[in-house]
C-alpha positions as CSV (number, residue, x, y, z in Angstrom):
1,X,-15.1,27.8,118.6
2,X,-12.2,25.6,118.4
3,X,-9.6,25.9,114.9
4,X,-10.3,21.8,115.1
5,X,-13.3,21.2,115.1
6,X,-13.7,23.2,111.6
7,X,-12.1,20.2,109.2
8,X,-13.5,21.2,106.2
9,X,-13.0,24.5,104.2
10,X,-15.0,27.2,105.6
11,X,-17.0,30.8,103.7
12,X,-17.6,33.5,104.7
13,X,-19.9,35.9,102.4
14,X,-16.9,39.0,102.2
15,X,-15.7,36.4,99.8
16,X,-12.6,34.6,101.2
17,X,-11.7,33.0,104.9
18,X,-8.7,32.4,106.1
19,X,-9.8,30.1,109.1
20,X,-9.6,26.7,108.0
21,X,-6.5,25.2,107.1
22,X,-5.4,25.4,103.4
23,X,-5.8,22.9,101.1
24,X,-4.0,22.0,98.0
25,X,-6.3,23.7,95.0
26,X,-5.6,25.6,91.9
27,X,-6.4,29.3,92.5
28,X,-5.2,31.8,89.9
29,X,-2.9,33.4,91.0
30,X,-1.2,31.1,93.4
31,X,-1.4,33.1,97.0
32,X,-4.2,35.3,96.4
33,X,-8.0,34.8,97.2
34,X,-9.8,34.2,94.2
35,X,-12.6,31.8,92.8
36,X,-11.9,27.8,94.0
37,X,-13.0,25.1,91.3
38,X,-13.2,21.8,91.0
39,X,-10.0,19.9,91.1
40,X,-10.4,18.9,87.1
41,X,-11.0,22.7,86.3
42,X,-8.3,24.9,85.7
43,X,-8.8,28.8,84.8
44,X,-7.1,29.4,81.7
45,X,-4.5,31.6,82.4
46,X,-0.9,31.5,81.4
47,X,0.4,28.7,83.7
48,X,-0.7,31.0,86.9
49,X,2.2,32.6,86.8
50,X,6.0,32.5,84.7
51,X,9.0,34.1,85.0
52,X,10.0,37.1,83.2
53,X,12.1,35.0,81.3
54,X,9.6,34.3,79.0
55,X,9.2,37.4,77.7
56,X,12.4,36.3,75.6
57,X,9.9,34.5,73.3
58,X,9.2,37.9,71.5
59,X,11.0,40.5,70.1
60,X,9.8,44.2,71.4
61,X,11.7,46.0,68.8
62,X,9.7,44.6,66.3
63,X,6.6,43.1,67.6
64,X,7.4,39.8,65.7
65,X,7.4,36.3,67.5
66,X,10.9,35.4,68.1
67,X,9.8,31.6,67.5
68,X,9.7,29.5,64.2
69,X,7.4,29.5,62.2
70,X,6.1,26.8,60.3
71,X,4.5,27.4,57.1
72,X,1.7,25.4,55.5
73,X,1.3,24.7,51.9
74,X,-1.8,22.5,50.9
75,X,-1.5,21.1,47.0
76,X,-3.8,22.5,45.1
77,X,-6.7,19.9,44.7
78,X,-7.8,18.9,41.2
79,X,-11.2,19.8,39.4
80,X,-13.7,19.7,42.4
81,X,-16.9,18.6,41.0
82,X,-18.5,17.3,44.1
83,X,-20.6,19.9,46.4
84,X,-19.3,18.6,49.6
85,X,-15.9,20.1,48.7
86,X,-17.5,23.0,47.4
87,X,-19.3,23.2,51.0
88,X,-15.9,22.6,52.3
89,X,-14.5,25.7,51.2
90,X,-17.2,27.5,52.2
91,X,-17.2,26.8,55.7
92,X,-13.2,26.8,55.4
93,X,-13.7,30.7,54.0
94,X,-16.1,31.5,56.6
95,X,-13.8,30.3,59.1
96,X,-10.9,32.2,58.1
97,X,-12.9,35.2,57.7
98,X,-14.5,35.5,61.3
99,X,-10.8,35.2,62.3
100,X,-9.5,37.7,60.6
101,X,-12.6,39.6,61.9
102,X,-11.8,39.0,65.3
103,X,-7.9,38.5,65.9
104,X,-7.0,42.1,66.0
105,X,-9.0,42.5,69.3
106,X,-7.3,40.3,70.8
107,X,-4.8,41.3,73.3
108,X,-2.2,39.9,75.4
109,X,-2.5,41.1,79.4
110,X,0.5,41.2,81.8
111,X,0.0,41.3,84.8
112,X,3.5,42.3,87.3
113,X,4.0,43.3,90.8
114,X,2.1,41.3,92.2
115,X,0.3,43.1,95.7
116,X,3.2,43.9,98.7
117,X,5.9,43.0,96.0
118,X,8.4,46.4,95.9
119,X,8.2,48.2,92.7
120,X,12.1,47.4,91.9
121,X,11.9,43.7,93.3
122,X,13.7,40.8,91.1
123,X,12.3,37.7,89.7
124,X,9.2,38.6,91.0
125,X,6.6,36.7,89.4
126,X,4.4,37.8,85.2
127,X,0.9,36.9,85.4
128,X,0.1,36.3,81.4
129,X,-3.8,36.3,80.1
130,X,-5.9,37.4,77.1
131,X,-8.3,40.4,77.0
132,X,-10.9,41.7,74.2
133,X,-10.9,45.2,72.6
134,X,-14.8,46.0,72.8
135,X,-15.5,49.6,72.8
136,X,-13.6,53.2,72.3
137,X,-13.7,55.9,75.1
138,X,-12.7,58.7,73.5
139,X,-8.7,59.0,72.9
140,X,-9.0,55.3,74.8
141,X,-10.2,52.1,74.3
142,X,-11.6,49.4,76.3
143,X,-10.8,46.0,77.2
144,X,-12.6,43.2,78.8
145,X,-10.7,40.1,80.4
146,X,-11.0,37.5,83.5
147,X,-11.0,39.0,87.1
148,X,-8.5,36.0,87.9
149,X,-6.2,37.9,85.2
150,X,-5.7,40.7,86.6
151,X,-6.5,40.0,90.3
152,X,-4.0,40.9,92.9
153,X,-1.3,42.8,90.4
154,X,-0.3,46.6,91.0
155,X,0.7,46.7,87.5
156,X,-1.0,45.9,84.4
157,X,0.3,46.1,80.6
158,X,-0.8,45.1,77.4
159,X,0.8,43.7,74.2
160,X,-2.0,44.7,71.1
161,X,-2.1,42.4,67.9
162,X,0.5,44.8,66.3
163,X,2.9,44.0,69.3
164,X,2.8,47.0,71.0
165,X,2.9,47.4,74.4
166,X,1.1,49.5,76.3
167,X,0.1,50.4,80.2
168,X,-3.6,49.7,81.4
169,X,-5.5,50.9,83.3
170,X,-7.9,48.5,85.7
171,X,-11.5,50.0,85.5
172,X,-13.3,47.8,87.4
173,X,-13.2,44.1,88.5
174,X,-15.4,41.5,89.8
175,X,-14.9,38.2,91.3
176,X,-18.3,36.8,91.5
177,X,-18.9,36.6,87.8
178,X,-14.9,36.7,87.1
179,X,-15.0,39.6,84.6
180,X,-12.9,43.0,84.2
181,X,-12.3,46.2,82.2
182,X,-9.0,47.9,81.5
183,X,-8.2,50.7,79.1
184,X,-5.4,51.6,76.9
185,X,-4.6,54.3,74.5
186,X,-6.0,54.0,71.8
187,X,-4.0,55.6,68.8
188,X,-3.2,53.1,66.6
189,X,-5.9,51.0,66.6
190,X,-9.1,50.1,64.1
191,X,-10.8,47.1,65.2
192,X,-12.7,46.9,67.9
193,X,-14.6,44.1,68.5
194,X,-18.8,43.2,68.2
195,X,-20.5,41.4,70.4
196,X,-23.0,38.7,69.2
197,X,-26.2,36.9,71.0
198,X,-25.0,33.8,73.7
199,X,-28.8,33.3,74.1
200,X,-29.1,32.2,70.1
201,X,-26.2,29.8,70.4
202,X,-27.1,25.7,69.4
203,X,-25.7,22.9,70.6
204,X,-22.9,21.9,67.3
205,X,-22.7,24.6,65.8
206,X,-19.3,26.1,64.9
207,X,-17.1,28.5,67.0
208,X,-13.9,29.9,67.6
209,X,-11.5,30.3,70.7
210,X,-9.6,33.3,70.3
211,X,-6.7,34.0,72.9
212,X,-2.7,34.1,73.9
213,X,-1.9,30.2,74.9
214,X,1.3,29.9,76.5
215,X,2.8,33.4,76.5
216,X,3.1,35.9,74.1
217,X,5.2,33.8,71.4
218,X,1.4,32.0,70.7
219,X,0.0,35.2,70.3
220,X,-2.7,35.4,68.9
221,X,-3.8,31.9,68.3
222,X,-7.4,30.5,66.6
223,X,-8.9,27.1,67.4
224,X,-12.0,25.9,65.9
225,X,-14.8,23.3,67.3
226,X,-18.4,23.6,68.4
227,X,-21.1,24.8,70.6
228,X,-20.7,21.3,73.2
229,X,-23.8,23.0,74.9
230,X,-24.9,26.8,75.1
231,X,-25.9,27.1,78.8
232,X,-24.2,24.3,81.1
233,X,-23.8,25.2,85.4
234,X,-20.9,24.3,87.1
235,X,-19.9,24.7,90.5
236,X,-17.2,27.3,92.1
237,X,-15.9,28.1,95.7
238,X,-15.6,32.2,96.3
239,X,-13.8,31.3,99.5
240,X,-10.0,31.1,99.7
241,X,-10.5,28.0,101.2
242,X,-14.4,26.9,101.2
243,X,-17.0,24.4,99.7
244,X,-18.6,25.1,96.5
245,X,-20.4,28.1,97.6
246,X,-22.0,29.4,93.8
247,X,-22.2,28.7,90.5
248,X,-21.4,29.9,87.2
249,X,-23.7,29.5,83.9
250,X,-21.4,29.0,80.9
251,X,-21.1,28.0,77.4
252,X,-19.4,24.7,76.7
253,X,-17.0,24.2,73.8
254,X,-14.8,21.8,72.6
255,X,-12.4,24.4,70.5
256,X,-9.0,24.2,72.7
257,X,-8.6,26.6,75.4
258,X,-5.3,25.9,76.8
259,X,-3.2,28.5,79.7
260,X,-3.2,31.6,78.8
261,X,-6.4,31.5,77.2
262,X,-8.4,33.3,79.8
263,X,-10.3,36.4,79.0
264,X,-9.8,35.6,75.0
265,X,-13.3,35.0,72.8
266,X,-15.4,32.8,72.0
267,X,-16.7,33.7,68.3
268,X,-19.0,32.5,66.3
269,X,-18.7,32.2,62.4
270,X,-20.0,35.8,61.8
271,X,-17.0,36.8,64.3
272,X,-18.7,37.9,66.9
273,X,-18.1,37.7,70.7
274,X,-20.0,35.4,72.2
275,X,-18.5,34.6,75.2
276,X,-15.3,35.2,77.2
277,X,-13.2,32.0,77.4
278,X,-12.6,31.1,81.1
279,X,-11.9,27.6,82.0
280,X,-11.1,24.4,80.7
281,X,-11.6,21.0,82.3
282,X,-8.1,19.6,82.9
283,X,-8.3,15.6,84.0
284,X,-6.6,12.2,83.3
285,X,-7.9,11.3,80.4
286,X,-10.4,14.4,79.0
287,X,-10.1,16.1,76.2
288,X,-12.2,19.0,74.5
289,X,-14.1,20.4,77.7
290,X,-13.9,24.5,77.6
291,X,-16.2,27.2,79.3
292,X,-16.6,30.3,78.4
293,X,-19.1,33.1,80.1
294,X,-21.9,33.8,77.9
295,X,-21.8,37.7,76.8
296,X,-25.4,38.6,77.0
297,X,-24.9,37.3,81.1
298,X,-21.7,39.7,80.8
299,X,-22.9,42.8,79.0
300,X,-25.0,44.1,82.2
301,X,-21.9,43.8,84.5
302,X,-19.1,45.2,82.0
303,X,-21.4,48.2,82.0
304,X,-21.8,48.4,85.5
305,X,-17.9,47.9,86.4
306,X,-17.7,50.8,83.9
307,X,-19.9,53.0,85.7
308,X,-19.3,51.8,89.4
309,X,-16.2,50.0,89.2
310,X,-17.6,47.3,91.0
311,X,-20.9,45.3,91.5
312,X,-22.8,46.4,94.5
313,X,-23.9,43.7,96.0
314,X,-26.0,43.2,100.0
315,X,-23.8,41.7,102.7
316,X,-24.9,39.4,105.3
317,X,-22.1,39.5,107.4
318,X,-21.5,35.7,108.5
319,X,-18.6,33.5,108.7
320,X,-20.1,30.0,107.7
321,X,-20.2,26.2,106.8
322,X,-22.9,24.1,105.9
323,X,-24.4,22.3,108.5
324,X,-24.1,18.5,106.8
325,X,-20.4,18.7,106.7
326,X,-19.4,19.6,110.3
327,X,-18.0,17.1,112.0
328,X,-19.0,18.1,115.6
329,X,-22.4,18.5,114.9
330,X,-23.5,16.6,117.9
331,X,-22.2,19.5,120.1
332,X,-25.0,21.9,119.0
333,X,-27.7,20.3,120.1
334,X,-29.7,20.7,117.8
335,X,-33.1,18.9,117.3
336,X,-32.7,15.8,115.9
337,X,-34.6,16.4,112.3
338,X,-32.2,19.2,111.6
339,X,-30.5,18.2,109.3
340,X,-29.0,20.7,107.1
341,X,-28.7,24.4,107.2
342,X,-25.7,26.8,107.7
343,X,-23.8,26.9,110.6
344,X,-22.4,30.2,111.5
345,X,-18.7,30.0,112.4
346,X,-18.7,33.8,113.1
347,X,-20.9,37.1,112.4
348,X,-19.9,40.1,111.7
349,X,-21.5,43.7,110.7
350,X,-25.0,43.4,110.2
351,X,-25.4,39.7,111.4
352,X,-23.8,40.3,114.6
353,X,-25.4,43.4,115.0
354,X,-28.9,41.6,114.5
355,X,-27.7,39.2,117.4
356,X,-26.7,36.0,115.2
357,X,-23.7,34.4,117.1
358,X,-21.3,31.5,116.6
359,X,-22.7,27.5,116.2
360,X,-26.0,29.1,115.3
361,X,-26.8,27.3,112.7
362,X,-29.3,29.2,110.0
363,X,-32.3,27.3,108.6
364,X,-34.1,30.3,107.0
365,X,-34.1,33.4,104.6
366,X,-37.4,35.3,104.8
367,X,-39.6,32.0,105.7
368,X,-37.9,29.9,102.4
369,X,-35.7,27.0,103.8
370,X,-31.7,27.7,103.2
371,X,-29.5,24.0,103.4
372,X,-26.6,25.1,102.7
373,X,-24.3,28.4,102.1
374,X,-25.0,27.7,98.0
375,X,-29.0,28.5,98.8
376,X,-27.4,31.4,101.0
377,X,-25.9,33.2,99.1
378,X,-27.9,32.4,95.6
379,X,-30.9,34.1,97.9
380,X,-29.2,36.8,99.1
381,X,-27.5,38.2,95.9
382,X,-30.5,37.3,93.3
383,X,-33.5,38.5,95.8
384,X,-32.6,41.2,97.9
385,X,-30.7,44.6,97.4
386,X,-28.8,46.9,99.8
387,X,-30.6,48.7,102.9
388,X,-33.4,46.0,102.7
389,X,-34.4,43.5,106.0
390,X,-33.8,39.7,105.8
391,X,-35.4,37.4,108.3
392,X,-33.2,34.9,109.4
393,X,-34.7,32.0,111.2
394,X,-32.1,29.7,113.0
395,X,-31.4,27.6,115.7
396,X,-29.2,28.1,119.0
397,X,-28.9,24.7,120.4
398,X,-32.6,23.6,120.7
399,X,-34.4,26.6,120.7
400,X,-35.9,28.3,117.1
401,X,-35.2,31.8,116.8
402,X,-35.8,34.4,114.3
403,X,-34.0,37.6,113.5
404,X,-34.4,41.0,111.3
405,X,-31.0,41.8,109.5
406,X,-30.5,45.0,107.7
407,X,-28.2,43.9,104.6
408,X,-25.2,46.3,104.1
409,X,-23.0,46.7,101.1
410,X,-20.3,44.3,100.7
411,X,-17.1,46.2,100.7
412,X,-13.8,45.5,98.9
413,X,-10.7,44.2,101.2
């Protein structure tokens, strides 16, 4: 098939393709293959990447923030007789207590060297996120943080709440549900911290972003809004350059989440974890729209990536676009009430070893109709596991075919 006639973004399900050309989007960090949003939603990472300049901002010797700070003093209010005020200070107390709870988990992650870069090179570019402190492993302990954080850098260090810093070490990553675990050493430090129940969260209530905005002289920083809504779906592209080809549940809050945020908590007012802060929507116009993913939806794969180091998942082995946006359709001749489906652009591994081939255009997954790579790939990875058959019904120009595929384990590039 021709480079042309592809004019859209393209997938392929061993996560990235590089045949389409590349279009502007914000991917985290810039040059590597990594999850694709929406144009209005930007990861929260530390401006994708800074200079090492910035490290200037705080003082190593000490551990303080070089920058000013600005001290506030609130007059003493007169005899409060009213119970609002008194309900006031409650809250305000609760607040600063599931802070205080939580802060000193909270880490700063540096991420340098970035993959091919020479170990000596100058002015190469600092990827800067935020990361959790969640469990001890004996002499270590154990931090979990965004994949797009630590994606794509051969070295990784992190700053603690005391201003220490101190080399990781990457346990396990995943880009699908855009969640790691590093470990540190973990002399020093007391605090680890607890996670809480996503599942139990209501729309309004109050929560917490927790996180490093801007580089370390932010760090760490609180911010304090609400529950917008506890399980909201939005939509991602795994490809380097692709349609939006899966989607991520998250939990929707308007407590700030600015660069730098990402892979910071989400607390609640008993300063627990509740979910790992993520992405923020970032539009003309739009204010107070955070995500964060829910920890109950992350607590299964932090314990696999600490076990396996990855998430096994099947592998279908196909290059593909969906059907309704290819522009040459008319040159498959395809029946004219298809419609929609998935065109394959190229098989590989186990498809082209079943006998799938370019411009066939896929229509089913065990009998259940597919329209689109989304279906796909939802299908795939929530129904079927490794060494299992899938019947893939398609179309090769008119005629209605169906083959067995034997789904292998995705590997890591």
């Amino acid at each position: 098939m021709e480079q042309g006639a592809a004019a859209v973004s393209l997938f392929d399900d061993d996560f990235y393709s590089t045949r389409a050309p590349r279009r502007e989007t914000w991917r985290l960090p810039s040059g590597r293959p990594g999850v694709r949003l929406p144009t209005w939603l930007l990861p929260a990472v530390g401006g994708a990447v800074v200079t090492a300049a910035l490290f200037m901002l705080f003082d190593r010797e000490t551990g303080h923030d070089s920058m000013p700070q600005a001290a506030a003093v609130m007059a003493a209010p007169g005899a409060a007789t009213g119970g609002g005020i008194d309900a006031e200070r409650l809250m305000s107390d609760t607040v600063v207590g599931a802070a205080a709870k939580v802060s000193p988990t909270i880490v700063s992650i540096i991420g340098s060297r970035r993959e091919g870069e020479k170990e000596n090179a100058r002015g190469g570019a600092v990827g800067l996120g935020s990361g959790v402190i969640f469990a001890r492993s004996g002499d270590q302990v154990r931090i979990v943080t965004n994949n797009h954080v630590v994606e794509g850098y051969q070295q990784l260090d992190v700053t603690t709440f005391t201003g220490e810093r101190r080399k990781a070490t990457l346990i396990g990553r995943d880009q699908i549900t855009d969640l790691a675990v590093l470990e540190i050493d973990g002399s020093g430090i007391k605090q680890i911290a607890e996670f809480g129940d996503s599942d139990a969260l209501k729309p309004g209530e109050t929560a917490l972003a927790v996180g490093n905005p801007l580089g370390l002289g932010y760090a760490p920083t609180v911010t304090r809004g609400i529950i917008s809504w506890p399980k909201r779906t939005i939509p991602v592209s795994l490809g380097r350059e692709g349609e939006f080809d899966w989607e991520m549940e998250v939990i929707q809050t308007d407590a700030a989440i600015n660069q730098g945020n990402s892979g910071g908590a989400l607390v609640n007012l008993d300063g627990k974890v509740v979910g790992i802060n993520t992405l923020k929507v970032a539009d003309m116009g739009v204010e107070g729209l955070g995500f964060a993913i829910p920890i109950n939806q992350a607590r299964s794969i932090i314990e696999t990536l600490i076990k396996d180091h990855k998430i096994k998942r099947p592998y279908i082995g196909v290059v593909t676009q969906d059907l309704q946006s290819y522009a040459g359709i008319e040159s498959l001749k395809l029946p004219s009430d298809v419609k929609k489906g998935v065109l394959v652009i190229d098989a590989i591994g186990p498809g082209k070893d079943a006998g799938l081939k370019t411009s066939d255009v896929i229509v089913e997954l065990d009998g259940k109709p597919v329209d689109g790579t989304l279906a796909l790939r939802k299908y795939i990875y929530g129904h079927k596991k490794i060494g299992e058959k899938l019947a893939v019904t398609y179309y090769r120009g008119a005629k209605k075919n169906t083959v067995q595929v034997t789904l292998a384990e995705l590997k890591d590039r």
